[in-house]
N, C-alpha and C positions, 0 to 999 in steps of 0.2 A: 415971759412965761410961755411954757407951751402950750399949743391947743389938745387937748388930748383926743377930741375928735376925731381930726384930723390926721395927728401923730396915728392912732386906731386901725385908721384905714392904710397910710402908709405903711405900718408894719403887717397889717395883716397880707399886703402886698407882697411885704419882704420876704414874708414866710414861702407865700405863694411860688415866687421865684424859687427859693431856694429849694423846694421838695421838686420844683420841675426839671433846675438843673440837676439835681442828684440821680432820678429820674434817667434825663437823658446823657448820663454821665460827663457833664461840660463843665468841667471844671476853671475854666474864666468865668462863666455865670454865674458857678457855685461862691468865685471869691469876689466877685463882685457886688454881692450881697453884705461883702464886708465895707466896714471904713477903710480910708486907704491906710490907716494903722492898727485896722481891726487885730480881737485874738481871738482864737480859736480853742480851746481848752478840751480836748476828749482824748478818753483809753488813758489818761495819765500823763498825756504828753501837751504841749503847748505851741502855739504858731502862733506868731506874732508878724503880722503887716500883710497886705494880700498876695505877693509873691510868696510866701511859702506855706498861704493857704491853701493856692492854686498848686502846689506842689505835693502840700500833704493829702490834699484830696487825690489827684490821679494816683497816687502812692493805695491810698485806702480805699478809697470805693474800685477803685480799679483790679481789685480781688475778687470783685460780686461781676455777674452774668448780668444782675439787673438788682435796684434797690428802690423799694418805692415807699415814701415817708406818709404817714396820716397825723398830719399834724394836730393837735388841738387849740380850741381858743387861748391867745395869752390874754393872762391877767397883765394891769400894767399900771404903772403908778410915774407920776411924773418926780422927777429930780432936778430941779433946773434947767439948763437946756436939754438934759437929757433924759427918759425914758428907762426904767428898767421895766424886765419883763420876766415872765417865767411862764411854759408852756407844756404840757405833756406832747411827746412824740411815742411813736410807734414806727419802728422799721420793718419791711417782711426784704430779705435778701435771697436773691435765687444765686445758688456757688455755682462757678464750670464743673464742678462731679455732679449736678443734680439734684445737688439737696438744698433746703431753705432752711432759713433762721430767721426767727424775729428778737427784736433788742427792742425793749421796751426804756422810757425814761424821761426824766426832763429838761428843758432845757430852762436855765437861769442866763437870762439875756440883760444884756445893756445897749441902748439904742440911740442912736444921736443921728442929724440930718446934716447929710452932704449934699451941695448944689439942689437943692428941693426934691432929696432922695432918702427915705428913710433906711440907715443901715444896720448890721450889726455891729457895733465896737466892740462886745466881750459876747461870747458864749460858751457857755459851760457847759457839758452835758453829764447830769447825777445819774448815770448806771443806775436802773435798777433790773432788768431782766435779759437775757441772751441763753438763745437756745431753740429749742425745737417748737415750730409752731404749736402743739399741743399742750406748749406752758408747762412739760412736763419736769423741766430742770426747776433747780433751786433758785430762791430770789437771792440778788447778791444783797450781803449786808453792808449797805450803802446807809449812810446818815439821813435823818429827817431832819433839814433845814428849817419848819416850823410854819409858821401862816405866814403867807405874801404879806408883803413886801423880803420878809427874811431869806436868806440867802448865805451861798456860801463864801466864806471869808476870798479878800481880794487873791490873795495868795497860793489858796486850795487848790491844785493842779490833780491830786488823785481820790479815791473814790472811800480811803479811811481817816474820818476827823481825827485829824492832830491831838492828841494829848494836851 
């Protein structure tokens, strides 16, 4: 059984790393945040294993001048050896034209511990806002997933519930 104490603090860890590699755009630290078979689920697309997280990250953040994450606390609920999780983030991104966006959303995680390292094994991220910091754009119509522990189906890769 896990400790979820513990498990707590290790992921709130994970977190930590991960908005610092995104931060300073390092995309080895960024995938290293993963399991070595973690996935990566966002924009509709999918990465599966840390080589072509490390790959889709300098692809993606690699379009931003600078990105910097405000994480919020995950909730977390223990599942055998492993941990799910779900968190609000907040993006603000500075473009090379000068202009900024924020992408607002959350992330539905799945967490498990390698060599007495807490990682990500699945993250999802539910779209729900992108656009001009003034919050002036529309919200996307993105699914309510429901009260934690609920989440979206294993399969769900884009951001409209399947039929």
């Amino acid at each position: 059984m896990t400790d979820l104490i513990k498990a707590d603090f290790g992921i709130r860890q994970c977190h930590a790393r991960f908005a610092d590699a995104v931060w300073r755009q390092d995309a080895a630290s960024f995938a290293g945040c993963f399991a070595e078979h973690g996935e990566w689920k966002i924009a509709g697309m999918h990465f599966a294993g840390r080589g072509k997280i490390e790959e889709a990250f300098g692809q993606l953040v690699g379009r931003c001048t600078r990105v910097h994450l405000v994480t919020g606390l995950p909730m977390l609920a223990v599942e055998g050896v492993e941990v799910l999780g779900r968190s609000s983030m907040t993006e603000f991104a500075w473009m090379p034209d000068g202009t900024q966006a924020i992408s607002i959303g959350m992330y539905h995680d799945r967490y498990v511990e390698e060599a007495g390292q807490w990682l990500f094994r699945e993250r999802f991220w539910s779209f729900k806002y992108r656009g001009p910091i003034d919050l002036s754009a529309e919200l996307a119509p993105t699914p309510d997933y429901g009260v934690f522990p609920e989440r979206p189906a294993p399969d769900e890769q884009t951001y409209v519930r399947k039929a």
